[in-house]
Every structure is written in structure tokens, then in C-alpha cells.
C-alpha positions in Angstrom: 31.2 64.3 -28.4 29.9 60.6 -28.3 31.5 57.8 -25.6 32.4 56.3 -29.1 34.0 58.9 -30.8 36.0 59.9 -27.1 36.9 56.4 -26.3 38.5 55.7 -30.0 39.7 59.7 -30.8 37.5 59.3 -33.9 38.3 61.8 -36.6 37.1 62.5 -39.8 39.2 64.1 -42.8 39.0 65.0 -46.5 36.3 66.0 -48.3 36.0 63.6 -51.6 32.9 62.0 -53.4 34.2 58.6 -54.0 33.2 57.2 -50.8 34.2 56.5 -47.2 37.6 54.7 -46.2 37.9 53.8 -43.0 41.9 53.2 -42.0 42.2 50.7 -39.1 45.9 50.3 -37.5 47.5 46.8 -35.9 49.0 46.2 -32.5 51.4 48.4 -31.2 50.6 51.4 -33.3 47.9 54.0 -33.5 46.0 55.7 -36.2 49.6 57.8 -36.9 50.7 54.9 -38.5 48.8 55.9 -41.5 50.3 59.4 -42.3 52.1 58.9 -45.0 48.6 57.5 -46.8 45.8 59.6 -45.7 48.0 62.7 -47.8 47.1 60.8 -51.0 43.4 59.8 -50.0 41.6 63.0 -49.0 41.3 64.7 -52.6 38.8 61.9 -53.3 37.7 60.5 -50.0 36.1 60.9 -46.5 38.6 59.0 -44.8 38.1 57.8 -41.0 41.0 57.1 -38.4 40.4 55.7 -35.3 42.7 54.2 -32.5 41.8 50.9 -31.4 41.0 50.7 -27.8 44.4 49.6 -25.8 46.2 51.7 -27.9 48.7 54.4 -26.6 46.5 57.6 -26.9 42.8 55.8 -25.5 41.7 56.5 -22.1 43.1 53.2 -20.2 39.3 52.9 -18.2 37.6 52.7 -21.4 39.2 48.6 -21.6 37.6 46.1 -20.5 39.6 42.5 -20.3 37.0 40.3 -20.8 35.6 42.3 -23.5 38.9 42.3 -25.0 39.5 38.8 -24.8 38.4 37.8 -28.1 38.4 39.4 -31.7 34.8 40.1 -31.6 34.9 42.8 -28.8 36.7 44.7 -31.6 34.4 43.5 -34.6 31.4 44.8 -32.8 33.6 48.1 -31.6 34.3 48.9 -36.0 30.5 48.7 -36.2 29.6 51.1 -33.4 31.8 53.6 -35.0 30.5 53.0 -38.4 26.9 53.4 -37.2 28.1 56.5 -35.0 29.5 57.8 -38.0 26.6 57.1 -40.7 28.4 55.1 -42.8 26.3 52.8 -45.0 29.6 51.7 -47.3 33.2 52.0 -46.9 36.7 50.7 -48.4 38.0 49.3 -45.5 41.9 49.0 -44.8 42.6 46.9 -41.9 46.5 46.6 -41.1 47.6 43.0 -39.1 45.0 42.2 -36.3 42.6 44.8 -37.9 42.6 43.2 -41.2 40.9 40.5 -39.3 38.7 42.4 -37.4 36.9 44.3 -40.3 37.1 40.4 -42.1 34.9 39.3 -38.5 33.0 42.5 -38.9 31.8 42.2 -42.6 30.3 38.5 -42.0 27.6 40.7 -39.6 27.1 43.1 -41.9 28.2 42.8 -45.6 26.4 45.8 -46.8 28.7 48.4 -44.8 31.8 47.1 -46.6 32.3 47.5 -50.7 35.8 46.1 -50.2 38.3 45.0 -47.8 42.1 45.9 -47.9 44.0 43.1 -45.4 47.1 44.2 -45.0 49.9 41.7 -43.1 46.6 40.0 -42.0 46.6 36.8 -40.6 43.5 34.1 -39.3 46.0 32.3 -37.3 49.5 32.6 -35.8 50.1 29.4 -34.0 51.4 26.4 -36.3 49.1 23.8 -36.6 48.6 20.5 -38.8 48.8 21.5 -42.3 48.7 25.2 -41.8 52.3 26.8 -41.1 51.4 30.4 -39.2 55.0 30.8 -38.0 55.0 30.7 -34.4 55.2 27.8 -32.0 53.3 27.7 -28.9 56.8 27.9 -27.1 57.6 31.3 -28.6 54.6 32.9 -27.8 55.0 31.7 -24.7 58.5 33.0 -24.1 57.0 36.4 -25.8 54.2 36.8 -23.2 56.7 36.0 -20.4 59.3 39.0 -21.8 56.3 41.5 -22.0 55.5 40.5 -18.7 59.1 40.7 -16.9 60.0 43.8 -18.9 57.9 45.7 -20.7 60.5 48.5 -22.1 63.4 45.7 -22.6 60.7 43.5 -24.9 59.6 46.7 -26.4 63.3 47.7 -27.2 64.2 44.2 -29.1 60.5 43.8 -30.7 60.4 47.3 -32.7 63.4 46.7 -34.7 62.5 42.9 -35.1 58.9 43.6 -36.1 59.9 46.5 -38.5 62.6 45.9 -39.8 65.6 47.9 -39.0 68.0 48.9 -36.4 67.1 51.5 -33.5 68.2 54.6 -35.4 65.8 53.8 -38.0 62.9 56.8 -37.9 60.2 53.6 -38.6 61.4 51.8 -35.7 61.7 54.7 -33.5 58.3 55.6 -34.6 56.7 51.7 -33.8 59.2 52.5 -30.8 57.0 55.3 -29.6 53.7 53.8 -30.0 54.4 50.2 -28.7 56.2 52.0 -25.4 52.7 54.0 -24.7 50.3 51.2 -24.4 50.1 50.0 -20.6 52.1 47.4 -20.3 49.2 45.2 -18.5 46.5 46.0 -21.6 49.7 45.4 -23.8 50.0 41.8 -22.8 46.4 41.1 -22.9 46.0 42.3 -26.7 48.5 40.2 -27.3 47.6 37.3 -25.8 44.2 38.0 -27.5 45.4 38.4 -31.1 48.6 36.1 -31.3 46.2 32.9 -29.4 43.5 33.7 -31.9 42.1 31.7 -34.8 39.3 32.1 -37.1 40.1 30.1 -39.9 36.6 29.0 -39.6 34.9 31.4 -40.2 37.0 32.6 -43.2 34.1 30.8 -45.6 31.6 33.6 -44.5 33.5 36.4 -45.4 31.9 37.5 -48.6 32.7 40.9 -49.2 35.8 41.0 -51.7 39.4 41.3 -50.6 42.4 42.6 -51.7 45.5 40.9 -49.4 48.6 42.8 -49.2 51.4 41.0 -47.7 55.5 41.8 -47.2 57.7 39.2 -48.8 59.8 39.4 -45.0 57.6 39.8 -42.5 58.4 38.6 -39.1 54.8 38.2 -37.7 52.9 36.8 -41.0 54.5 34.0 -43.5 53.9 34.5 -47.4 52.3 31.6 -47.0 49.6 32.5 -45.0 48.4 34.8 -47.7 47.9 32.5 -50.1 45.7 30.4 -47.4 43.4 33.5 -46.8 43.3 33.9 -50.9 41.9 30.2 -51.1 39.9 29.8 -47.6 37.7 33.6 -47.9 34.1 32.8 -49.0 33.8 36.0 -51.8 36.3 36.7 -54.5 40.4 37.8 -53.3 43.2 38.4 -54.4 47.1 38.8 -53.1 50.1 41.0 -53.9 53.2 40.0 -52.4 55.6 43.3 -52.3 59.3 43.8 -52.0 58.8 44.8 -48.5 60.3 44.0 -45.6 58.8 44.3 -41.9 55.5 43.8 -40.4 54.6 47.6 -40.6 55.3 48.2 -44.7 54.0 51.5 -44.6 56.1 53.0 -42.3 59.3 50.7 -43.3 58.9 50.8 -46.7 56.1 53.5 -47.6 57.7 54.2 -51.4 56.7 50.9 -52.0 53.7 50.1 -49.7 51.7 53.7 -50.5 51.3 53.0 -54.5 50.2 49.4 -53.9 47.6 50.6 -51.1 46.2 53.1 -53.5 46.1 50.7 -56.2 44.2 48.3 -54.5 41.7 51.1 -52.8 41.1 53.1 -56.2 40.6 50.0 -58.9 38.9 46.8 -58.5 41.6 44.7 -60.4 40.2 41.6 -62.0 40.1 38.5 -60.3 
């Protein structure tokens, strides 16, 4: 076993002749999150699942903070395990902070990427003039400062907040689960990393087309900021807003969230 496929649990299912897809889970989750999916996908695809390192089940010495700091560390970590893997194309699904990362990834390397499925992504989460990305630097503060006081309390009150339910709910028990296994230090730094972070900027350079999924409630990501990825990527998009509530759709919502996921993967609908 490679140091890339150990430090990211790489694994490899399904058997299919319609390509590669390459699932890639948010913050606070791990490559589970994609269960109820992967069912529908390996009939026709090779699909890879990874866990982003800092999540619950990687080895905790495998992070480095300063590598960490910013988006790219994780850009140029989607690439190792694409060129680990052989991969020379892929349908790329990228939930929340991932959506991002395979967006920073594909201005490298366009020709490893067909298409990009950005689901709950956003480039930026702090308000700023003329952009609304639904947090003030206040909040995030006050955020930061509850992860760091108490990492179980903050865990308790985010899940249900960030899913969209109460505590008996199996999807919030579920985000419940992953968010509590995550160090609490590494925790705070991705955090800090993705929720400080904006590449609006570079948006223009992404070229490869994408297909934004977004919830209509979603505590983390405004509808609004869907529509400014749609007009701000460089290559063609386009955006379905869903009947969804939560920042995790598929887990909160996957009778609605699977069949839009599979429509965007299997058709290229016209822009």
C-alpha cells in the first residue's frame, strides 16, 4: 500500500465502462457520507472514495498545519491520488469545501477532469462588498472560539444546525459521528482554513464544465452564492437549486439529492 492510498483510506469500487468518478466529502464528514450514492454508481462506474486528511478515520500524524493552511495543500493532495490511481479523466463530485478543491485542482490540470459536480460549494464565506457569503467576520469568530472552548458542546449544537434536524434525526446523528471523530485541534484549523478562505479570483480559470447543486436552506452556503459561481467560472455551468434543506443534502434529504446527483453525473444537460 502507497503513503497516499494509507494516509487518505483510498478505495476503489465498481466495475463499469463509463469512466472514473471520484466522490470527494466536505468538513466534518468522511467518505461514508456518500453511501446512499455509490449503490446507484458502480453498475456503470469505477468510482473512488477517499477521506480528506483531518478527517475522523486518517492517521492524525499524516497533517501537517502549515500544509493545511490553505486550499491548495488539498488541491495538490486530489492530484496525488489521481496520479496514484491512473486516472487520466474523471466526473468529479466535490461536496462543500471539496467542491472547491477539485474547482483549484482542475485550473492545474484540466485534462484529468470531464466534469465537475459542486455540490453546497462555495468560493467565499465571509460577506464582503457586493458579494453576500452569509457569515460575518464576528460569527466566525464566535464559531472558532466555541470549537475551541468545547469541542463536544459546539459539535452537539452544529450537527443539527448544519443538517438540518433535531438530535434524534439518523442524518444528524450520522454528521454527529463524523464531526465528533476529527481531533478537535485539526478540527479547528480546517476550519479556520475553509471558512477564512476565498478564491473568487481565480474562479475565471476554472474551465472544465460544472454542474452546481445547491439546497434552497442551507445554513453554511446562500442560494445566492450559486448563482455567483454560475456567472464568475471561466467554462460553461450551470445550477439546480433543490427542495433540500441542510448543508449535507444527501444524507438529510437523499430521496431528493440522489436523483439530481445522478442526473447531473450521467447527462451533460444543455447549457
Amino acid at each position: 500500500m502507497g503513503i497516499v492510498e494509507e494516509a487518505h483510506n483510498l478505495r476503489v469500487v465498481g466495475e463499469g465502462k463509463r469512466g472514473v468518478i471520484v466522490l470527494a466529502h466536505g468538513f466534518g464528514t468522511d467518505q461514508s457520507v456518500w453511501k446512499h450514492l455509490v449503490p446507484h454508481l458502480v453498475a456503470d462506474y469505477r468510482v473512488v472514495l477517499f477521506d480528506t486528511m483531518g478527517a475522523g478515520p486518517t492517521n492524525p500524524d499524516y497533517f501537517d498545519f502549515n500544509r493545511y493552511a490553505t486550499l491548495e495543500g488539498y488541491a495538490l493532495d486530489l492530484l496525488a491520488i489521481l496520479q496514484e490511481l491512473g486516472v487520466q479523466s474523471c466526473i468529479y463530485v466535490g461536496h462543500s469545501v471539496s467542491a472547491v478543491i477539485g474547482a483549484l485542482a482542475s485550473i492545474s490540470r484540466p485534462d484529468l477532469f470531464t466534469k465537475l459536480v459542486l455540490l453546497s460549494a462555495s468560493p467565499r464565506y465571509l460577506n464582503d462588498v457586493d458579494y453576500y457569503g452569509g457569515f460575518e467576520q464576528d460569527e466566525l469568530d464566535g464559531l472558532f472560539e466555541a470549537m475551541r472552548s468545547n469541542y463536544k458542546a459546539w459539535c452537539s449544537g452544529f450537527a443539527p444546525l448544519c443538517v438540518g434536524g433535531d438530535m434524534e434525526s439518523v442524518a444528524v446523528q450520522e454528521f454527529s459521528r463524523t464531526l465528533f471523530n476529527i481531533r478537535p485541534d485539526i478540527a479547528l484549523s480546517v476550519a479556520q482554513t475553509i471558512f477564512q478562505s476565498d478564491v473568487r479570483s481565480l474562479l475565471p480559470h476554472v474551465s472544465v464544465p460544472c454542474h452546481i447543486v445547491q439546497s434552497t436552506k442551507d445554513l453554511a452556503v446562500p442560494v445566492v452564492v450559486s448563482e455567483y459561481l454560475h456567472k464568475n467560472l471561466g467554462g460553461d455551468s450551470i445550477v439546480e437549486v433543490m427542495p433540500s434543506e441542510g448543508h449535507l443534502p444527501q444524507l438529510s434529504s437523499p430521496d431528493i439529492v440522489i436523483p439530481v446527483l445522478l442526473r447531473h453525473i450521467q447527462h451533460d444537460i444543455a447549457i
